[in-house]
C-alpha positions in Angstrom: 16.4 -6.4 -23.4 14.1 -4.0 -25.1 11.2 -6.6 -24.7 11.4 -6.6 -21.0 10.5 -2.5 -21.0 8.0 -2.8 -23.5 5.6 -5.7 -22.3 6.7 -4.1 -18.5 8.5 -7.9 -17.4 10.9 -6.1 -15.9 8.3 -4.0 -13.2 7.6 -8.2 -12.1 12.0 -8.3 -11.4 11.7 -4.7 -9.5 8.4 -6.0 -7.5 10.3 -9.8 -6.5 13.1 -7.3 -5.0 10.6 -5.1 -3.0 9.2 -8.2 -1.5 12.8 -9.3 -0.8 13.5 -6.1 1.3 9.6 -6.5 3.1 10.7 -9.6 4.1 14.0 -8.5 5.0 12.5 -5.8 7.1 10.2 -7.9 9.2 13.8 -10.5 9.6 15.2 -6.9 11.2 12.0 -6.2 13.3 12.0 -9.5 14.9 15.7 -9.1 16.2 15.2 -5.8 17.5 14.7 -3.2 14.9 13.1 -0.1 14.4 8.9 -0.3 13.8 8.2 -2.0 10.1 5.1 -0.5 9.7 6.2 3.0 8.6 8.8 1.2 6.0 5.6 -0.8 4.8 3.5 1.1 3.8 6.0 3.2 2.2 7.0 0.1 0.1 3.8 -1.0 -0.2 2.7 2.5 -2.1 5.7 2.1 -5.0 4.8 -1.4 -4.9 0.6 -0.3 -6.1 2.5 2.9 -8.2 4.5 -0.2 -10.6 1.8 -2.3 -10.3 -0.1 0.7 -12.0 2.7 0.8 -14.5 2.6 -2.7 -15.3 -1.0 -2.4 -16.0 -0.4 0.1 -18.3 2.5 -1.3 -20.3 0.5 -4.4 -20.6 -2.3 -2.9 -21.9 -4.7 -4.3 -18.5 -8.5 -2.9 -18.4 -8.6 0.4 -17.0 -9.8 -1.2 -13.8 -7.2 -2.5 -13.0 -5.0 0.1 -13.4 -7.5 1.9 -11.5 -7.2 -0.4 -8.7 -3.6 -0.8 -8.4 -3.4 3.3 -8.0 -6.4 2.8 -5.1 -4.1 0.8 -3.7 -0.9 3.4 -4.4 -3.5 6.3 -2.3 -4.1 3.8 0.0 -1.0 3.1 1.1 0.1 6.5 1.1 -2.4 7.6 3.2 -1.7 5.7 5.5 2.1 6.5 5.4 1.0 10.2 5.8 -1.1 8.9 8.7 2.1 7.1 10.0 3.6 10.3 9.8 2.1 12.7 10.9 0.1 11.7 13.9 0.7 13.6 17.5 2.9 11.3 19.5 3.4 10.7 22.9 5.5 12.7 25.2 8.3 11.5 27.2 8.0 12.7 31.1 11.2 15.5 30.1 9.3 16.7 27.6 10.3 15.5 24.3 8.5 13.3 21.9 8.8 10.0 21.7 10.8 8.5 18.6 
């Protein structure tokens, strides 16, 4: 069990679930759920931030660790962007969801 920590194997196991619950959330979104692209990108940063980690365990070039964690900033960013952009009013007022 030891060996899957130390040559990072068990970052691959965590990275097959979060592309599980991606495709689970686009499933959801196509019978009516909430917008996916928030939940995406949020996945999609922890999913650059192991790939980082995974580098690093396996002892990768610094590139691509580098690269994973441009796509970690990436991804946030554009969560943040997600986030915090002005949304439209409804006519009583309030913001929309």
């Amino acid at each position: 069990m030891s060996e899957l920590f130390a040559n990072g194997r068990i970052i691959d196991a965590v990275l097959v679930l979060v592309a599980a619950e991606a495709v689970l959330i686009l499933a959801w979104r196509r019978r009516g759920g909430p917008g996916a692209g928030p939940l995406l990108v949020t996945l999609a940063s922890g999913a650059f931030l192991m790939l980082a980690l995974r580098a690093a365990l396996a002892g990768a070039a610094w590139f691509w660790l580098a690269l994973a964690l441009l796509g970690a900033l990436a991804a946030h960013l554009a969560d943040l962007w997600l986030r915090l952009r002005p949304r439209a009013a409804l006519p009583h007022g309030r913001p929309a969801p």
